[in-house]
Every structure is written in structure tokens, then in C-alpha cells.
N, C-alpha and C positions, 0 to 999 in steps of 0.2 A: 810451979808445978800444978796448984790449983788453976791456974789461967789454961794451961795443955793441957789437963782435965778436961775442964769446959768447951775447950777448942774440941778434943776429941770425942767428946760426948755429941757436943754439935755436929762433929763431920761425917759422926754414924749416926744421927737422925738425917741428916742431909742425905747420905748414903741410902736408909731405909728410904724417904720419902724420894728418894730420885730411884730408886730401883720400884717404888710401888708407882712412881709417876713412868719409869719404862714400864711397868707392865701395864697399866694403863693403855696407855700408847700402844701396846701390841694388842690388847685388846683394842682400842680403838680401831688399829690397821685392821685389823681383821674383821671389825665389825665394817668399817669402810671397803673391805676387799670384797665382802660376801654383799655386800650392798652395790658395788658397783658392778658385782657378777651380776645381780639381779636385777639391775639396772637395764646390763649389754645382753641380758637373757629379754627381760621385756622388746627391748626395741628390737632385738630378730625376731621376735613373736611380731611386734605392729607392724614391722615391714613386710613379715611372709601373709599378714592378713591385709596389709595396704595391695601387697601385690593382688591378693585373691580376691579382693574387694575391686582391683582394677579389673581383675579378669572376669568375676560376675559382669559389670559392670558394662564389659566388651560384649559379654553373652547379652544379656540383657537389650543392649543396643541394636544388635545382630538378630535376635528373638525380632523385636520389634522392628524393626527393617524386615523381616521375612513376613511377619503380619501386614506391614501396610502394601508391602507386594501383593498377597495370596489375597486381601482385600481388595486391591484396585485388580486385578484378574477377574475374581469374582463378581466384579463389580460390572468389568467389561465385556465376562461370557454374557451376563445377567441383559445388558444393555442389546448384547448383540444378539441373543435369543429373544429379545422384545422385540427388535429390529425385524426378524425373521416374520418372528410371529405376524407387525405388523402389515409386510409383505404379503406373506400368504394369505391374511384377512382378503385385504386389497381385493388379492387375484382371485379369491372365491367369490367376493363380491361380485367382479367384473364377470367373471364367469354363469354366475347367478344372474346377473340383469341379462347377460345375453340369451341365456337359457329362457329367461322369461321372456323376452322380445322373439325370442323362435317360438315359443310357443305359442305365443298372440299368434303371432303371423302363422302355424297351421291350425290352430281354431279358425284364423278368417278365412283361408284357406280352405279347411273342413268344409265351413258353412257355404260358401261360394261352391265348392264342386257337391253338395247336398244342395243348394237352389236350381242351379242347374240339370242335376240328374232328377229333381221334383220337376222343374218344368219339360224337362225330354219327357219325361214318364207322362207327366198330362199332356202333352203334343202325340206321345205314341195312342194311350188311350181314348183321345180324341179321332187322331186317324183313324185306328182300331175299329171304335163306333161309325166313324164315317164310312170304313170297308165293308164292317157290317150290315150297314143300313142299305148302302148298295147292294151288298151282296144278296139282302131278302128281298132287295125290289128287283134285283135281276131276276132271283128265285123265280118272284110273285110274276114276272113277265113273261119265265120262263112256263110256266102256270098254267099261267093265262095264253099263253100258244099253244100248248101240249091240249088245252083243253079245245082251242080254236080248232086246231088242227082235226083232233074225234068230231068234232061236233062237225067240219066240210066233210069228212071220210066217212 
């Protein structure tokens, strides 16, 4: 009877300690349950930030593909308004050397029809003097008859 004593004392500490080892256990589960919730709750948090992090990522790449576009645009108005530019220099140049070359040619021009109208001018007033000198010695002849003529009458 002492031995089923001992036996029974034993098989309700066995008892206790397996019903404190289940509750354990259910704490355990449930420390394990709330930990792999927040386990399966972290990794939908990293995957919806993996996604978002792809999708910056996309933006980002797409950002910089629009810059190195609107760069080489820029790049090529820039080029092609130099282009222009250098054009138009050109032709102003070209424009300008001819402008100057007509203008030499009517200064030579000028001076050439002002040598000529100087030399007519001294050819007229040379004849001019020569008609006049006639014309006093015709005077002076005529004169000198008008006086001839009183002086027989």
C-alpha cells in the first residue's frame, strides 16, 4: 500500500508536471504562433517594399532615360542653332566683302567720272577763253572798221 502511495503521489507530480509542461507548450505554441504571424506579417511588409522599391526603381530608370533624351535634344537644338548661327555669319561676311568690293568699285568709279567732268570743265573753260578772246578781237576789228569806215565818210 505504501509502494501505491508512492506510485500515486509520483503519478500526480507526473500529472502536475506534464500538465505544467502542456501549458508550457501552449504557451510555447502560441508564443511560436504570434511569432510566425509576425514573421508572415514582416515578409508581406518586405515584399510590398521589394515591390515598391522595384517600382521606384523603374521610375528612376525611366526619370533618367527622359533626362538623357531632353539632354541630347538640348544638346542637338544647341548644336543646330550654332550651325545656324555659323551660316548666317558666313553669309554676312560674304555679303559684307561684296558690299565692300561695290563700294571700292563706285569710289573708283566716283573719282573717274569727277576726273573726267574736271577735265571737260577745263576743256570747256579753255574754249570758253579761246571764244572770248576771239570774240574781243573780232569786237576790236569790228572797231577798228566802224572807226575806218567814219574816218573814209
Amino acid at each position: 500500500q505504501e509502494e501505491k502511495k508512492q506510485l500515486t503521489l509520483k503519478v500526480e507530480e507526473l500529472e502536475r508536471k506534464l500538465e505544467t509542461t502542456s501549458a508550457q507548450n501552449i504557451e510555447f505554441l502560441q508564443v511560436i504562433a504570434k511569432r510566425e504571424e509576425s514573421i508572415h506579417q514582416c515578409q508581406l511588409r518586405l515584399e510590398e517594399k521589394t515591390r515598391e522599391c522595384s517600382s521606384l526603381a523603374r521610375q528612376l530608370e525611366m526619370a533618367i532615360e527622359d533626362a538623357k533624351k531632353q539632354v541630347e535634344q538640348t544638346r542637338e537644338r544647341a548644336i543646330s542653332r550654332e550651325r545656324a548661327a555659323q551660316s548666317k555669319l558666313l553669309d554676312l561676311e560674304t555679303q559684307l566683302s561684296r558690299t565692300k568690293t561695290e563700294l571700292n568699285q563706285l569710289r573708283r568709279s566716283k573719282e573717274d567720272a569727277q576726273r573726267r567732268y574736271e577735265s571737260r570743265l577745263q576743256d570747256l573753260k579753255d574754249r570758253l577763253e579761246q571764244s572770248e578772246s576771239t570774240n574781243r578781237s573780232m569786237q576790236n576789228y569790228v572797231q577798228f572798221l566802224k572807226s575806218s569806215y567814219d574816218n573814209v565818210f
